[in-house]
C-alpha positions as CSV (number, residue, x, y, z in Angstrom):
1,X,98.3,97.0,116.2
2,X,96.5,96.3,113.0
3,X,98.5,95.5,110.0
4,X,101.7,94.2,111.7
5,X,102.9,92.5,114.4
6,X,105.0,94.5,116.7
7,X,107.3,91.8,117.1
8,X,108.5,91.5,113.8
9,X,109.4,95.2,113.8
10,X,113.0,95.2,114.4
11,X,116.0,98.0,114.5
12,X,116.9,98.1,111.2
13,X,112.8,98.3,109.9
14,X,113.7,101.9,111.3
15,X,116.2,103.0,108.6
16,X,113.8,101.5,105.9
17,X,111.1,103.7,107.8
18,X,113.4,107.3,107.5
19,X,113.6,106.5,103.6
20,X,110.5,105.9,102.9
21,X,109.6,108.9,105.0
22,X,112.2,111.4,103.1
23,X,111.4,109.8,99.7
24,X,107.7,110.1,99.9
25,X,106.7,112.9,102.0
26,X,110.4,115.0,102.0
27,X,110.9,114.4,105.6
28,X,113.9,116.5,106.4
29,X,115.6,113.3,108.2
30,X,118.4,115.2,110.9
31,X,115.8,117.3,112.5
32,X,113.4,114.2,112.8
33,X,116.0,111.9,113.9
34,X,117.5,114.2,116.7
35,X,113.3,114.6,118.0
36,X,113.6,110.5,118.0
37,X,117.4,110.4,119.8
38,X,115.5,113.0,122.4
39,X,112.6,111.2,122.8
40,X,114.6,107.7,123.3
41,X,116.0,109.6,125.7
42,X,113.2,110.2,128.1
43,X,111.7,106.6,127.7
44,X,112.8,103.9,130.6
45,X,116.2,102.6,130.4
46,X,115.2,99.3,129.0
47,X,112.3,100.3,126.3
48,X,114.0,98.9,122.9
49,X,114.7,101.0,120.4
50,X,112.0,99.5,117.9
51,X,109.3,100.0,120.5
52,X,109.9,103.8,121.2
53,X,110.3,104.2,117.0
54,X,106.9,103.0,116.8
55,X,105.3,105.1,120.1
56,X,107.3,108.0,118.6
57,X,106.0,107.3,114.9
58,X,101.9,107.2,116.3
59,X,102.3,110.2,118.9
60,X,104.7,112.4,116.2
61,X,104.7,111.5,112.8
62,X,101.2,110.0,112.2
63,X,99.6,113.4,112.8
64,X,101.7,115.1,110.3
65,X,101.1,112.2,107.5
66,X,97.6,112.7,108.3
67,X,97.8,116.7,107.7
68,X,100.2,116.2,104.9
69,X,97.3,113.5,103.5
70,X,94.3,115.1,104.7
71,X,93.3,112.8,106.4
72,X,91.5,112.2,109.5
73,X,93.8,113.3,112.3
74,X,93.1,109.5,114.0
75,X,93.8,107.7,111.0
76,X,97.0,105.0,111.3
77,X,98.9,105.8,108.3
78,X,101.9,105.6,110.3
79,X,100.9,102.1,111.2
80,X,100.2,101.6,107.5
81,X,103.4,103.0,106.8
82,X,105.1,100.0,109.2
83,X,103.2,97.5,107.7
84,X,103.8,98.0,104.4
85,X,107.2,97.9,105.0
86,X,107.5,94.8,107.0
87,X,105.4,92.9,104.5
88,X,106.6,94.6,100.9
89,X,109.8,92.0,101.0
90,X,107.6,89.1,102.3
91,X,106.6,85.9,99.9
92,X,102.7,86.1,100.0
93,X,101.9,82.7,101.2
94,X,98.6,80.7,100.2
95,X,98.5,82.9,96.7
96,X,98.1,80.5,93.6
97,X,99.1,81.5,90.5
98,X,96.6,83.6,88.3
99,X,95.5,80.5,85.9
100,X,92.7,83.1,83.9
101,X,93.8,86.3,81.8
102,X,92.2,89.6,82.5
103,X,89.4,88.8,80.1
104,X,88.6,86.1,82.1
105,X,89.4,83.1,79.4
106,X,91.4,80.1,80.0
107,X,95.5,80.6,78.2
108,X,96.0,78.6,75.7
């Protein structure tokens, strides 16, 4: 999946997911969580619970970003979504430090 690496997606990614979903797009989080518990529910015994977040997230709450944002209906802005999660707390490797102001001169 572009953006992320499924792998680093882990259980408790989810919770940071349901925040960022009720504090930017007002998700009502009980009802959205008991359509996740019933969808875990129909996937194989051994599917872990990060994968069928993620299936869930593109098949059910992608579409609904997308409306909400106008967006094209194929658009990954749950994927986005993901990855901007996982990486938001990450150190940006391979970044040097900005050594010109915004005017492009040399500091004093």
């Amino acid at each position: 999946m572009p953006g992320f690496n499924l792998q680093d997606f882990q259980d408790g990614h989810i919770a940071e997911v349901w925040d960022e979903l009720k504090t930017r797009f007002g998700f009502d989080l009980k009802s959205w969580k008991k359509d996740f518990r019933a969808f875990l529910g129909t996937q194989p015994r051994n599917t872990p619970e990060a994968d069928a977040f993620i299936v869930f997230g593109n098949r059910r709450i992608n579409p609904v970003l997308n409306e909400i944002l106008r967006r094209n209906e194929l658009f990954p802005t749950f994927n986005k979504l993901v990855a901007y999660i996982l990486n938001r707390n990450k150190p940006q490797q391979g970044v040097l430090p900005q050594t010109r102001s915004r005017a492009g001169k040399k500091p004093r």
